[in-house]
C-alpha positions in Angstrom: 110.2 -71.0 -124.1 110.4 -67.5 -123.6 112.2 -65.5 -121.2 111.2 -62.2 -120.0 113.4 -59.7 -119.4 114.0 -58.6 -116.1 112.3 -55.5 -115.3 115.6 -53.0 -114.4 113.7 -50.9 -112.6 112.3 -54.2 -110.4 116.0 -55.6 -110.2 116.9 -52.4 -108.8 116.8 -52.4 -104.4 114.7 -50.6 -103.4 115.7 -48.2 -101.1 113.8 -45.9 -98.7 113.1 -42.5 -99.5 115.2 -40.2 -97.9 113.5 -37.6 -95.6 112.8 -34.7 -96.5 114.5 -31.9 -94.2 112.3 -29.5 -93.4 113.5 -26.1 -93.4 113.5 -24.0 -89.9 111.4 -21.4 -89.5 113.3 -18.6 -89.5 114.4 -17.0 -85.8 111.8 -14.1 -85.4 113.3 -10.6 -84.8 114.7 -9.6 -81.6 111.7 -7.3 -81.2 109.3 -9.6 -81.6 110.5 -12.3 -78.8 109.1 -12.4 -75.6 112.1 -11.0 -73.5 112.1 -7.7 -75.7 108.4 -7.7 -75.6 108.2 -8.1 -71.7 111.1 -5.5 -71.7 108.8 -3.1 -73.8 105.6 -4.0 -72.0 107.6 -3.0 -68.4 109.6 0.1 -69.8 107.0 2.6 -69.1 106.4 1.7 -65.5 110.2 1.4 -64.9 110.7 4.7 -66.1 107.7 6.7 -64.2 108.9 4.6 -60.7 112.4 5.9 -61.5 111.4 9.2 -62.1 108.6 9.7 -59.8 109.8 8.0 -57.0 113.5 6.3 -56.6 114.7 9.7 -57.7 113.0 11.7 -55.7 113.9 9.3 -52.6 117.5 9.7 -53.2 117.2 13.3 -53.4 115.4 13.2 -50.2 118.1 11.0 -48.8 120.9 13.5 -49.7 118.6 16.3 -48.2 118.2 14.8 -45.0 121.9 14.4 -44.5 122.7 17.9 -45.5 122.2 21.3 -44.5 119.8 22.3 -47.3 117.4 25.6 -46.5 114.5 25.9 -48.9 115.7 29.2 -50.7 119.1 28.5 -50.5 120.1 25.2 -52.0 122.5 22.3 -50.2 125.0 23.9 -48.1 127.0 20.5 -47.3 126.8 17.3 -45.6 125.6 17.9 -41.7 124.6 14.5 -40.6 123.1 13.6 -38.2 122.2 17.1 -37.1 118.6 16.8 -39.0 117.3 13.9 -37.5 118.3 15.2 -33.7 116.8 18.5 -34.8 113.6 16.5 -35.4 113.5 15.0 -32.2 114.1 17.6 -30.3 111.1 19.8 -32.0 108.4 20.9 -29.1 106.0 19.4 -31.1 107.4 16.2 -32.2 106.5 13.8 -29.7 102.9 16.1 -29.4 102.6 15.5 -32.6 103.9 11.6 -33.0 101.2 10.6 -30.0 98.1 12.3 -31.6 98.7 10.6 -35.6 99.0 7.2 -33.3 95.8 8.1 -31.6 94.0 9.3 -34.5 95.2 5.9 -36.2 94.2 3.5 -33.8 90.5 5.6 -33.5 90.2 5.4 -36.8 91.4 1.9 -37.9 88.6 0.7 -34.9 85.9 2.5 -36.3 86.4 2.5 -40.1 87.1 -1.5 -40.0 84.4 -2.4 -37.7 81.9 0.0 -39.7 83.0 -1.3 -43.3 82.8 -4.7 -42.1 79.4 -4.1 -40.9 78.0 -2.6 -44.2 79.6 -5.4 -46.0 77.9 -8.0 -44.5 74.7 -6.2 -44.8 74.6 -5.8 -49.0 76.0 -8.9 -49.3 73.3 -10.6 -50.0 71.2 -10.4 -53.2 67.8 -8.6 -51.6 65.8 -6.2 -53.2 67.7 -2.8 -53.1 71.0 -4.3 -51.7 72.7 -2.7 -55.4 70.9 1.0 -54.2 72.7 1.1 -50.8 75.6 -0.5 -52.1 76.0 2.2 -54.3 75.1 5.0 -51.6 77.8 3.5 -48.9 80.3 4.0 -51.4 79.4 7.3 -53.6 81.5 8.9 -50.6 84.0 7.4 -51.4 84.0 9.0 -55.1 84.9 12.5 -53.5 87.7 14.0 -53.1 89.3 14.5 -49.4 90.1 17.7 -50.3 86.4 18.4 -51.1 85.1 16.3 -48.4 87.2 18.2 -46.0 85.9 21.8 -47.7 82.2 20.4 -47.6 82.4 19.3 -44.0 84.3 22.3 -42.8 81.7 24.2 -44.3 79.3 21.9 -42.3 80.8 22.5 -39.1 80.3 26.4 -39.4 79.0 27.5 -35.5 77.9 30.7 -37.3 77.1 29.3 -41.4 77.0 25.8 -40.8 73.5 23.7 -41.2 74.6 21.6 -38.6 74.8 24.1 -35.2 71.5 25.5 -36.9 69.7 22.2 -37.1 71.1 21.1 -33.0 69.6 24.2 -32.2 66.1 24.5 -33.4 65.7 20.8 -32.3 66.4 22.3 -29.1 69.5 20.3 -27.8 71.9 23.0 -27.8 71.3 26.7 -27.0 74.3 28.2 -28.3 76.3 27.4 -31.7 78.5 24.4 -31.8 82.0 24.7 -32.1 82.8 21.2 -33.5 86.6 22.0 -34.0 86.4 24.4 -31.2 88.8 22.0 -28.4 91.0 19.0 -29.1 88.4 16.6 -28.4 85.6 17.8 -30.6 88.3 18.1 -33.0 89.7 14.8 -33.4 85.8 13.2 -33.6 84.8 15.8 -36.1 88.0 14.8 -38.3 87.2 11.1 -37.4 83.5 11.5 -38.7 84.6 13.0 -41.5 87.0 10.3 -42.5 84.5 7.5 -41.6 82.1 8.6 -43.4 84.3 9.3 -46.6 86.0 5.7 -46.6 83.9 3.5 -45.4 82.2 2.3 -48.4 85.3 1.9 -49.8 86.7 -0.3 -47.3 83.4 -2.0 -47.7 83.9 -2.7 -51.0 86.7 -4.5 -50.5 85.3 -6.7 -48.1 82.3 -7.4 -50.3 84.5 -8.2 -52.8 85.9 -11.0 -50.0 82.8 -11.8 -48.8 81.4 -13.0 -52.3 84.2 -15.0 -52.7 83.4 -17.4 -50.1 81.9 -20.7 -51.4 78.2 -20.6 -50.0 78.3 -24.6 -49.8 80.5 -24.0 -46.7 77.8 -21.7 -44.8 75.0 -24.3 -45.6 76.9 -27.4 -44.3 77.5 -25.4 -41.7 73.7 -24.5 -40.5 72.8 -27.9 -41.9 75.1 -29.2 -38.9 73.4 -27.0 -36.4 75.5 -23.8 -36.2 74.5 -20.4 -34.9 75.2 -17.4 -36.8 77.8 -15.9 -34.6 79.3 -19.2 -34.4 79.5 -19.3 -38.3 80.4 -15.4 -38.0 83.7 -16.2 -35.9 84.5 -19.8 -36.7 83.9 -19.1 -41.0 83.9 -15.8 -42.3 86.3 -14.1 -40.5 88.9 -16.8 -41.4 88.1 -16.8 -44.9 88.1 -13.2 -44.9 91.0 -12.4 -43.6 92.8 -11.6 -46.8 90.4 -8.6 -47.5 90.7 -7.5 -43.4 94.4 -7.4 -44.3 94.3 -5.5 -47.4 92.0 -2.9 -45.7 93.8 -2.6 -42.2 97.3 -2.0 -44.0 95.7 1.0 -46.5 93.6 2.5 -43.3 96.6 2.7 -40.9 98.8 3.5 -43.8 96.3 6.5 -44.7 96.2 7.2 -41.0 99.3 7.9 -40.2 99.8 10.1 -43.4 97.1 12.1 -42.4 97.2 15.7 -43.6 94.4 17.2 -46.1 91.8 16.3 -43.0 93.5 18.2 -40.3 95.1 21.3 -42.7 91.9 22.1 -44.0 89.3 21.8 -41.1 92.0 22.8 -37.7 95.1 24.0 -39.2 96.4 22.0 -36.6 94.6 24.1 -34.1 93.5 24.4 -31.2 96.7 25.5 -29.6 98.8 22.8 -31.6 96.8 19.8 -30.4 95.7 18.1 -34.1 98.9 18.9 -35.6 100.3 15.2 -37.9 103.5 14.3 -38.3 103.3 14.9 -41.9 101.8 18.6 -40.7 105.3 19.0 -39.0 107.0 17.8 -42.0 105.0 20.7 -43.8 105.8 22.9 -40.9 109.6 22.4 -41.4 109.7 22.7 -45.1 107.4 25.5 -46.2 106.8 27.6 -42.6 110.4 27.3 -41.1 112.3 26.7 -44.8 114.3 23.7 -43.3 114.3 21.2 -45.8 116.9 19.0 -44.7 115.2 18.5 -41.5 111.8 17.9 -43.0 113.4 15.0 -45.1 114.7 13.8 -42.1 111.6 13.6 -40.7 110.1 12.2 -44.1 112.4 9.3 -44.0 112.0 7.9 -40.5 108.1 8.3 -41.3 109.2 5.6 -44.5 111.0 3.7 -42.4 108.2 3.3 -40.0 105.5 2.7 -42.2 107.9 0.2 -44.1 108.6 -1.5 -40.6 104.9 -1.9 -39.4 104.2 -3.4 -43.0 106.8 -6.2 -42.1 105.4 -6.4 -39.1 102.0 -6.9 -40.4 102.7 -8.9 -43.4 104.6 -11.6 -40.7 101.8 -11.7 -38.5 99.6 -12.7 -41.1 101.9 -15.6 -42.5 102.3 -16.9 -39.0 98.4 -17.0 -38.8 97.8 -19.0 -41.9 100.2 -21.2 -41.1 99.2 -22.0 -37.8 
């Protein structure tokens, strides 16, 4: 009887194959990560809010606490002496009462307007894209050039507009539109209401379309009016856009300047002068640049307080 030999491969244990390691990938280059590349990605707007505007705002700072006339440079540090200087101007308080007039006027009008206009096109109707696009072609134009048009406009001697009032027979003699204060301010509110509000109306399109139309239809299906759905629906889910455009209208408002330069110089007899006219005033007409950044910060400080303000009263509403 034969015996075969053991296999010694088979006598062998067997034993489990070791695994294999797998090399790491090689760390990328420090370029490439994501840090660097955020870094990179964030550089150029770091460096043009440096240069354009944290710079700029010290320099201001430093102006404002020194005696600095425009032609001859900084003369040393005179603080507070700017800022009482301000305040004590004739036409400071004049001028501090008509920007928060011309603010509220125009906030009122412009809102209620744009909101208006929104909820007009927002619908899909047959030529709701045509006056969309007319409400806001204003909008497209320069202030500048809106201001040069509509001074142009309200002309008593050249202007189309004294010439059309009077062959229609409502007026016999020319119209001075920026003639007193009154007729000032309304022409410079017109003007500014009819430039922005198809902008502002954009935005609140933009909000208005955003609304989920399931919630309008439960609502009517459950018996609801329009003004009901009106206050009790869209202006809660709208509020967002309201904010966006009250906080850029009374921002613009109260940095109001191409308007009034351009059609009233500030005129007549100092009544539609800005505060940022009187911070033109000081730098450029009286060369007192340390008291015109004076004035230029407590107009940031204001504006940066009344944003606060705002973006609080807004948080409290949601919340509640």
């Amino acid at each position: 009887m034969q015996v075969k030999a053991a296999d010694p491969a088979a006598a062998e244990p067997r034993t489990r194959p070791e695994h294999r390691v797998r090399p790491s990938r090689a760390t990328p280059p420090r370029w490439r990560s994501r840090k660097v590349q955020g870094l990179a990605y964030a550089a150029p707007t770091a460096v043009f809010v440096t240069v354009f505007f944290l710079l700029p705002l010290l320099l201001v700072g430093q102006m404002s606490l020194s005696d600095w006339p425009l032609l001859a440079g900084d003369r040393g540090f005179n603080a507070p002496e700017n800022y009482t200087d301000a305040t004590d101007s004739t036409l400071f308080w004049p001028a501090v009462r008509f920007t928060l007039l011309y603010t509220a006027i125009v906030t009122v009008v412009l809102l209620g307007l744009a909101l208006l206009l929104a909820l007009l096109v927002q619908e899909s109707r047959p030529g709701a894209g045509f006056f969309r696009t007319v409400y806001f072609l204003p909008g497209a134009l320069g202030l500048a050039s809106a201001s040069l048009l509509f001074w142009g406009l309200y002309s008593p001697s050249t202007g189309p507009l004294s010439r059309l009032l009077g062959k229609l027979g409502l007026v016999d003699d020319p119209v001075s539109f920026l003639g007193t204060p009154t007729s000032a301010l309304l022409s410079t509110v017109f003007l500014i209401v009819w430039k922005f509000a198809g902008f502002y109306m954009l935005i609140l399109l933009v909000g208005l379309q955003r609304i989920p139309q399931e919630v309008f239809e439960a609502a009517r299906m459950d018996g609801a009016s329009r003004g009901q759905i009106f206050r009790s629906i869209t202006l809660p889910l709208l509020r967002p856009s309201l904010a966006l455009t009250l906080l850029l209208c009374v921002t613009g408002s109260l940095l109001a300047f191409d308007q009034f330069f351009i059609l009233t110089k500030g005129g007549p007899d100092n009544s539609t002068v800005t505060v940022v006219q009187l911070i033109y005033r000081e730098a450029f007409q009286r060369l007192n640049l340390g008291t015109a950044a004076a004035l230029s910060i407590t107009v940031l400080a204001v504006l940066l307080l009344l944003n606060v303000l705002q973006f609080r009263g807004l948080r409290r509403a949601d919340e509640s």
